[in-house]
C-alpha positions in Angstrom: -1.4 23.6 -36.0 -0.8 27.6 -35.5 2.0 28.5 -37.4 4.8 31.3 -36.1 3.7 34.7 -35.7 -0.1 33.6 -35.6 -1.9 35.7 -32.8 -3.5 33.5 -30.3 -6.9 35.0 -28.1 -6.4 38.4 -29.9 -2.9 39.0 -27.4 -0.5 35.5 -27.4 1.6 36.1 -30.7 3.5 32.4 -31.7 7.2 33.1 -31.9 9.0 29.4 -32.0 8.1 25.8 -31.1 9.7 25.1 -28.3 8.2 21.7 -27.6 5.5 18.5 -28.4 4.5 15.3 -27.3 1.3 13.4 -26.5 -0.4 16.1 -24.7 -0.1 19.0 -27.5 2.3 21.4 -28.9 4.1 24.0 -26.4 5.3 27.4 -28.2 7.0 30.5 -27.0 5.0 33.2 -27.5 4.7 37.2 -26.5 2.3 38.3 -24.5 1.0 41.8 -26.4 -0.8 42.8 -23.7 1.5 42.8 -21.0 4.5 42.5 -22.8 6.4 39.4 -21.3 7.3 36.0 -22.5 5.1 33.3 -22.3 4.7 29.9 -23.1 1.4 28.9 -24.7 0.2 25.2 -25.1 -2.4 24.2 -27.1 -3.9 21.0 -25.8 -4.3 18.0 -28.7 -7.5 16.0 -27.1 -7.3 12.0 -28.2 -8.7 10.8 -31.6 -11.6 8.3 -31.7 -14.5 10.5 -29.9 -17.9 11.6 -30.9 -18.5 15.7 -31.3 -20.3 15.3 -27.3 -16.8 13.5 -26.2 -14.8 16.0 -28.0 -16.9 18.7 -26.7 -16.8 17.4 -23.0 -12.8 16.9 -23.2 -12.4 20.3 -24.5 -14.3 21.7 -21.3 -12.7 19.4 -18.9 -9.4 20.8 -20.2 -10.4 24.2 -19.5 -11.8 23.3 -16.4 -9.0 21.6 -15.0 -6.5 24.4 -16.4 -8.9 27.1 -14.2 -8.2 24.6 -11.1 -4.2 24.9 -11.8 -4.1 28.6 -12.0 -5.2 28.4 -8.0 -1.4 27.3 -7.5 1.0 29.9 -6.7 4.2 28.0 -5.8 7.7 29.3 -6.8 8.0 25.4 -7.8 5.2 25.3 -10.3 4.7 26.7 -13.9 1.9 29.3 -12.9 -1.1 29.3 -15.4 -2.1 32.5 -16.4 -4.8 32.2 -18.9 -7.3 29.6 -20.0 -8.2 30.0 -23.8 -9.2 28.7 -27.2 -7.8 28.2 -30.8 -9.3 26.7 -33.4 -11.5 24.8 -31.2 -8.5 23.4 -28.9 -8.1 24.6 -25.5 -4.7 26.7 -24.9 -3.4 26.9 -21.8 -1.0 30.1 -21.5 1.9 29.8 -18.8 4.9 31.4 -17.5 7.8 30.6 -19.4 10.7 29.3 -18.1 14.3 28.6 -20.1 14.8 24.7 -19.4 15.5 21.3 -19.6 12.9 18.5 -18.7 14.3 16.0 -16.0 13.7 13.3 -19.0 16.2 15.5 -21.7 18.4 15.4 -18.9 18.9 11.7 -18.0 18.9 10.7 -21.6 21.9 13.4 -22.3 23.4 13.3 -19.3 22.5 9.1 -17.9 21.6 8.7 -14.0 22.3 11.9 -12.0 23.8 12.0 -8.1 22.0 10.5 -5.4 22.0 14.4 -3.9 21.4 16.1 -7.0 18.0 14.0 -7.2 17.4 14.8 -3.6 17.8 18.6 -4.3 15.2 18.1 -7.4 12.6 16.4 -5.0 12.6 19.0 -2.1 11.9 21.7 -4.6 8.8 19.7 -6.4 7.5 17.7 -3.1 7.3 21.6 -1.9 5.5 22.7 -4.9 3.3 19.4 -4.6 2.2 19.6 -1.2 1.5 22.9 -1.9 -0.9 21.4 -4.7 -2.5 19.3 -2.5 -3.4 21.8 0.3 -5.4 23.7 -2.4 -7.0 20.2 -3.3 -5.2 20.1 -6.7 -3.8 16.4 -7.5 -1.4 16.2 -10.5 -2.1 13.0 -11.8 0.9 12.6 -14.0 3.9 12.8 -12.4 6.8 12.0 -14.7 10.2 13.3 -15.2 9.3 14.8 -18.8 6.5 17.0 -16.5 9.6 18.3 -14.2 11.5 21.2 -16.0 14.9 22.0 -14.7 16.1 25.7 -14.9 19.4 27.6 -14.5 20.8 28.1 -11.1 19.3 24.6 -10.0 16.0 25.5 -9.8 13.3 22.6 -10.7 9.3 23.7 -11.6 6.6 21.4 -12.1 3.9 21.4 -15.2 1.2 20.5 -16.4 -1.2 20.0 -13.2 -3.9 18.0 -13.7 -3.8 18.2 -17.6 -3.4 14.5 -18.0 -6.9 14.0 -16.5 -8.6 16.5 -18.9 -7.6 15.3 -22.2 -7.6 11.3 -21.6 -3.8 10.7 -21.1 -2.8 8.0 -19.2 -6.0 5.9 -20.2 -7.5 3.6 -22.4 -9.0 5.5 -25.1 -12.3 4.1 -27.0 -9.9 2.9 -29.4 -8.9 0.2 -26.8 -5.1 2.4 -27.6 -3.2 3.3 -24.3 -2.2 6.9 -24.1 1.1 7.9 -22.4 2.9 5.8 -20.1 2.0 4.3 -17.6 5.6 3.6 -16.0 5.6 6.1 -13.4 1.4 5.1 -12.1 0.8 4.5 -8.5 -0.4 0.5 -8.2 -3.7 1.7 -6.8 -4.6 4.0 -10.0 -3.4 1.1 -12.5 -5.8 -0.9 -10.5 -8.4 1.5 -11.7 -9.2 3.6 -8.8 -8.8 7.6 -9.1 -5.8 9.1 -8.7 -5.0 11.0 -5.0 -2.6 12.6 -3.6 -0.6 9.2 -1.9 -0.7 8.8 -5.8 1.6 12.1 -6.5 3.1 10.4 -2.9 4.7 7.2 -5.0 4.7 9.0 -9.2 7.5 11.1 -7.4 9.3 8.4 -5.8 9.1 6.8 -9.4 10.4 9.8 -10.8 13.0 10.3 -8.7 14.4 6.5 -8.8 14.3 6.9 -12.4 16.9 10.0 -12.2 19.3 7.8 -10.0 18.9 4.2 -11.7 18.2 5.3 -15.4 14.8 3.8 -15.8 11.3 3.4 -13.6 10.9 1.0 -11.0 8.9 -1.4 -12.8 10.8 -0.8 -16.1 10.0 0.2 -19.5 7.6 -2.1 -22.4 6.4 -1.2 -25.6 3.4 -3.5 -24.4 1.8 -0.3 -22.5 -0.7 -3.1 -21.1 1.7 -5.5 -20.2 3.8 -3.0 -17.8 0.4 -1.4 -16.9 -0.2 -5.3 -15.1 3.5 -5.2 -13.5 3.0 -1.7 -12.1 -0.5 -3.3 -10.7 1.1 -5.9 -8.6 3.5 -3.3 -6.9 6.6 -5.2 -6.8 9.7 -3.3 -7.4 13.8 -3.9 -7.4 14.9 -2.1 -4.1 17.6 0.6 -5.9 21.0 -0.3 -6.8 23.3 3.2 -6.8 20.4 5.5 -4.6 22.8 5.1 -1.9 21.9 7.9 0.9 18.4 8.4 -1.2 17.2 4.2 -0.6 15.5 4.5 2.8 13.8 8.1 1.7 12.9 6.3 -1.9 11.7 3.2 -0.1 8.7 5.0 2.0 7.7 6.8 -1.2 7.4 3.5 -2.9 5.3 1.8 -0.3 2.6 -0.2 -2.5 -0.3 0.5 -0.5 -1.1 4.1 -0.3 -2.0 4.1 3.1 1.9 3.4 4.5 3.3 6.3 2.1 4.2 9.4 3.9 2.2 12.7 2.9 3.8 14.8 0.4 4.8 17.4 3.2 6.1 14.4 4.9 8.3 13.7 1.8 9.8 16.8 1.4 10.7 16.7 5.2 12.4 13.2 4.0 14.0 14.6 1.3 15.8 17.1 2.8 17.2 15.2 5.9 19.0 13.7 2.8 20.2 16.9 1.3 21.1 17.7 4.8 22.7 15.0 5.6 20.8 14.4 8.8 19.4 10.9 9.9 16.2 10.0 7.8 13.1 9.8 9.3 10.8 6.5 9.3 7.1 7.9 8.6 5.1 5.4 10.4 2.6 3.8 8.8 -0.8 4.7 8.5 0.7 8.4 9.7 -0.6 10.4 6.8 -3.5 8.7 5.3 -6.5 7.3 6.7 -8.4 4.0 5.7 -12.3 4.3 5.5 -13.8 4.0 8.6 -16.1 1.3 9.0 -19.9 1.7 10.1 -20.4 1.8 13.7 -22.3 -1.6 14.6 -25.7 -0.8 15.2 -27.0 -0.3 18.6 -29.4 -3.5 20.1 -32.5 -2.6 20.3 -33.7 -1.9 23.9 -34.0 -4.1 26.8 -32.0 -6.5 25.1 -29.1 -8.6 26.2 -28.6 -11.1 24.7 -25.9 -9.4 22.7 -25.5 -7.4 19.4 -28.1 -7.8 16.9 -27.7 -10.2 13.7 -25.6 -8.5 10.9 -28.1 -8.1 8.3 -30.7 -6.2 10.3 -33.0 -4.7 8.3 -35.0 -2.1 9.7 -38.2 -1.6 11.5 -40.8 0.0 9.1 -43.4 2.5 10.5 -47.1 0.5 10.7 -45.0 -2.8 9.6 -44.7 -6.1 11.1 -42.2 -6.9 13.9 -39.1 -7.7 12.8 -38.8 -12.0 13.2 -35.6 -10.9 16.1 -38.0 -9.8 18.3 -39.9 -12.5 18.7 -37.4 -15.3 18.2 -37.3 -15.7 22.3 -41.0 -17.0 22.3 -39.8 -19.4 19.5 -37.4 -20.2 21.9 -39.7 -21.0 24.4 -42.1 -23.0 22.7 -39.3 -25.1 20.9 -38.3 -26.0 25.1 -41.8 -26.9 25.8 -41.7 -29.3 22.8 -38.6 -30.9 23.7 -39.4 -32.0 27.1 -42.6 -32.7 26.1 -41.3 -35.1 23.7 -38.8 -36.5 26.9 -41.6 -37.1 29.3 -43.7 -39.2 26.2 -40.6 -40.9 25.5 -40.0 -42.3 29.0 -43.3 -42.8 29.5 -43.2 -45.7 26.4 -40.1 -46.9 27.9 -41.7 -47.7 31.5 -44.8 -49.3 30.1 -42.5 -51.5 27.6 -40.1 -52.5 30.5 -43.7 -53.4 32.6 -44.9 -55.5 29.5 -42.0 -57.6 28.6 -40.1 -57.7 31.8 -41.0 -60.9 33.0 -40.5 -62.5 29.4 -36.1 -63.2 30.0 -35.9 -67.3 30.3 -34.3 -68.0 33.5 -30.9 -68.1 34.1 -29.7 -66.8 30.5 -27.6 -63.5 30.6 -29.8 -59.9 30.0 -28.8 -58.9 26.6 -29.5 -55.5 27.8 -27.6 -56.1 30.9 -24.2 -53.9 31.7 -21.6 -57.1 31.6 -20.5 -59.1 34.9 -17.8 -57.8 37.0 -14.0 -60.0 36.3 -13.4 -62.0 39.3 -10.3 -60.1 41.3 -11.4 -56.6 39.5 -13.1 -54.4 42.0 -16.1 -52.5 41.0 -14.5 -49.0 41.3 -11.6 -50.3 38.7 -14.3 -51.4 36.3 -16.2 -47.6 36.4 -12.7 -46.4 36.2 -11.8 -48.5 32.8 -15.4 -47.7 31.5 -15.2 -44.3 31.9 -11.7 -44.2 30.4 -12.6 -45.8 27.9 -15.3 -43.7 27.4 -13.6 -40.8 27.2 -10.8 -42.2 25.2 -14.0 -42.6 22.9 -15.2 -39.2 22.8 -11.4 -38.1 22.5 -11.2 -40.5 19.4 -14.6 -38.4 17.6 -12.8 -35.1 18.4 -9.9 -35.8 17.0 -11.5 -36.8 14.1 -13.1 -34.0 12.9 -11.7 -31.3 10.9 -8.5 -29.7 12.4 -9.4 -25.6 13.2 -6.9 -23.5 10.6 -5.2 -21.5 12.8 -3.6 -18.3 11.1 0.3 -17.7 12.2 0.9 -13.8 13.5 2.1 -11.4 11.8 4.5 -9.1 13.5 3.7 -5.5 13.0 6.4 -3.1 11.4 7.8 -1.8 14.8 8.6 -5.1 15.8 10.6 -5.7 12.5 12.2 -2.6 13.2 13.2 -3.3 16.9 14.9 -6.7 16.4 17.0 -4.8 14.1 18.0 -2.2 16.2 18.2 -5.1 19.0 20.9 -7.4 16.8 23.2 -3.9 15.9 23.3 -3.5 19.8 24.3 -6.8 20.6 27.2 -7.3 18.4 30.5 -7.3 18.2 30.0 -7.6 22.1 27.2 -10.2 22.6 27.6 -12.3 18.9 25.8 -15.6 21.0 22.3 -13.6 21.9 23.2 -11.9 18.3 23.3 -14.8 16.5 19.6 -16.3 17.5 18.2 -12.9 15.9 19.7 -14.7 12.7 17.4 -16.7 9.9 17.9 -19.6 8.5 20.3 -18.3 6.0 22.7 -16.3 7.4 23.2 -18.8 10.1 23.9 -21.3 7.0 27.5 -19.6 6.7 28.3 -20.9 10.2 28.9 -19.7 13.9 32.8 -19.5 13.3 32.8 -17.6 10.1 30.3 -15.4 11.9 32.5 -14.9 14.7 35.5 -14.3 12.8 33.8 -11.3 11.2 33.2 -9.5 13.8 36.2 -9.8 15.6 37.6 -7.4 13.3 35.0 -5.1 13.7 35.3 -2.7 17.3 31.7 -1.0 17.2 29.2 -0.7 14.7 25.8 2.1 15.0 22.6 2.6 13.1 22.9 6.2 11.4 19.3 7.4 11.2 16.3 4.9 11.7 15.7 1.9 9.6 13.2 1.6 7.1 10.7 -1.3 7.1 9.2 -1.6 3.2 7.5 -5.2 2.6 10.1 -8.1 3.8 13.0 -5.5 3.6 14.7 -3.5 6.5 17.0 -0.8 4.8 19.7 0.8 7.3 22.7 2.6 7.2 25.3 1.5 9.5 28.7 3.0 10.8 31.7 0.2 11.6 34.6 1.3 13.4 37.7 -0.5 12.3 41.0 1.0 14.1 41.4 4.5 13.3 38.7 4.0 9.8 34.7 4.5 10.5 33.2 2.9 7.2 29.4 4.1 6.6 27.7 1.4 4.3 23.8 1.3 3.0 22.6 -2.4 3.7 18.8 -4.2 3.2 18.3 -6.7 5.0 16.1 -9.4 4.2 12.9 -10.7 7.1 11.7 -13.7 7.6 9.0 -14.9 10.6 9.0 -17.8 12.5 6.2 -19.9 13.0 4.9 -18.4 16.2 5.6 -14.6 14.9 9.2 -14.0 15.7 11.1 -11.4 12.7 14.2 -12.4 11.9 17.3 -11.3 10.1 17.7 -13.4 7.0 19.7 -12.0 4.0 22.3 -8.7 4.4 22.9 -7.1 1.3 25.2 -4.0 0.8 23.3 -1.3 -0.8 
């Protein structure tokens, strides 16, 4: 490694380490040309690849360091200069006297729920900045936030993670960095985008209020790697005011998360103070759209064409779809064909062996005799009852259909929410069927009893659906006292698709 006072690209002279970890060494240096401070970084590219690997990391790295010096953002280190030493890409950036967020939450423990929220306006800003330009960072963590005097918060280290392998398995089978703060969609193995930034900052940000990542920490890089994969995290314990912005950052499937321009709007309302918004879902991302279904080919009717419909090739056959009414045809022709033969047997058996019944013995073939005293409408009636009781008897039989139980959408979790907080204290009886199974458990009395001590009670902001959970904050006016508390309540659905409130827990 280049050793102090070692001149770097003919101008970066080495001063004093300043900093190292899986991604390379950072140093203060001088820039001699321009004479300012600046911090240079010399990339360390992951053992176990051939000279071509080695050679493609090294001009990914500088690829990808050219891509982050498009950001100008008074939120993000700026990269000045792309360059080379001893073989290893340098990146040369501006240098700023600081703390990473991680220094700082291992000195200092969890940090204020408003604190946080001031960090996360500043690098959401910074971020959706980032993704205007078409940058994605890639890995978000709070060692990649540095935290400056006056308050001010700068991001690093755009995109680097990409260029030298980190965050992936290497050919050595050996995972490199952590993949704690990973969206569930890149630890499923698809590419990292910017929803991905979206939930690595809520990570990063619930780690600076409850002291560790939402899906914990494991020296078993491959066993958390599966955890973060099924998306399931503990709602936060001491975010307080932060929960229902953290919540929507969170939102396992990248299509629900806000955009990053949406997430500073969040953050801020909390900083402010003000209600926080619910980002609908689906608002900032888009699903691919399927095909269009093809259109039937002309002068037909019948309906849309089969779904694997191959084309019509020039100076080939007809495809079979467009002859399958003849088919049709002739298979009609055959049938009653086949009828007219059939009763045409029938008449010249019944004329052959007519006569051949002794006398006075019973027709087998015969429909039976009519009861004495039972007219002959009641007997049709009982035959074609039981009859049908017959055919009702093979229905039932068969296979039952599986019928699928609906699913009610978010708004319609969200609005029997705001429904029960406008019924009570006033209307506790309409209130209380908007209940689950387990809060009713504690019984109508006790119930009642609670709220007669309450006088009003108000949703502050909007609530937040995320999975089975509602999180809303709620003011109760006791006497002369208004109490604001955080609570998540858990959902349930009855059978036929009706949410309900079935767990309250005080946030």
């Amino acid at each position: 490694m280049s050793a102090e006072g070692r001149l770097i690209a003919g101008r970066y002279r080495l001063q004093q380490q300043i900093g190292s970890g899986a991604m390379g060494v950072v140093w203060q240096a001088v820039d001699e040309r321009l004479h300012r401070t600046v911090a240079v970084k010399q990339l360390l590219l992951q053992p176990g690849y051939t000279p071509e690997e080695t050679e493609e990391a090294r001009q990914r790295a500088m690829r990808e360091g050219r891509i982050a010096a498009r950001l100008q953002h008074q939120n993000a280190i700026v990269v000045f200069d792309v360059a080379e030493d001893e073989g290893q890409p340098v990146l040369v950036m501006e240098y700023l006297p600081s703390q990473s967020l991680s220094s700082v939450i291992e000195e200092q423990g969890v940090l204020p729920p408003l604190q946080v929220a001031r960090i996360g306006v500043q690098v959401s800003g910074a971020l959706a900045a980032a993704h205007m330009a078409g940058i994605v960072h890639r890995d978000l963590k709070p060692g990649n936030i540095l935290l400056g005097d006056n308050d001010i918060a700068k991001i690093t280290d755009f995109g680097i993670s990409r260029a030298i392998g980190d965050v992936a398995v290497t050919k050595s089978g050996i995972l490199a960095g952590t993949p704690a703060y990973l969206a569930p969609e890149v630890a499923l193995g698809r590419d990292p985008a910017p929803a991905s930034d979206v939930f690595s900052l809520g990570s990063t940000l619930y780690a600076a209020i409850e002291g560790g990542p939402p899906f914990g920490v494991d020296e078993n890089a491959i066993s958390l790697l599966h955890r973060v994969a099924r998306g399931q995290i503990e709602p936060p314990q001491q975010a307080g005011p932060m929960t229902p912005a953290l919540m929507q950052l969170l939102r396992p499937d990248p299509v629900d998360r806000p955009t990053m321009a949406q997430a500073r709007e969040l953050l801020q309302a909390v900083l402010d103070g003000r209600p926080i918004p619910n980002t609908s879902p689906n608002g900032g991302w888009q699903r691919p759209q399927a095909a269009p279904p093809r259109t039937p080919p002309a002068g037909n009717r019948m309906g849309p064409p089969p779904a694997a419909n191959p084309p019509t090739m020039i100076g080939g056959a007809v495809p079979a779809q467009q002859v399958a009414p003849r088919r049709n045809y002739r298979q009609i022709a055959l049938w009653l064909l086949a009828i007219v033969v059939a009763v045409l047997v029938g008449v010249l058996a019944a004329n052959a062996f007519g006569d051949g019944t002794p006398q006075g013995q019973p027709d087998p073939s015969a429909p039976p005799q009519t009861p004495p005293g039972t007219s002959a409408s009641s007997t049709t009636a009982t035959t074609t009852t039981a009859t049908t009781t017959s055919e009702a008897a093979t229905t039932s039989s068969s296979p039952p259909s599986t019928s699928v139980m609906r699913q009610p959408s978010a708004d319609e979790i969200v609005d029997v929410v705001r429904k029960y907080y406008s019924l009570v204290p006033g209307k506790l009886d309409q209130a209380w069927n908007l209940l689950g199974p387990n809060l009713q458990s504690q019984g109508k009395d006790r119930y009642e009893g609670f709220w007669k001590t309450i006088e009003n009670v108000k949703i502050i902001g909007e609530p937040v659906q995320s999975g089975a959970n509602v999180f809303v904050t709620l003011q109760f006016t006791k006497g002369h006292s208004k109490i604001t508390e955080s609570h998540v309540l858990g959902m349930v659905t009855t059978p036929d698709g009706k949410p309900l409130i079935n767990t309250d827990r005080r946030n």
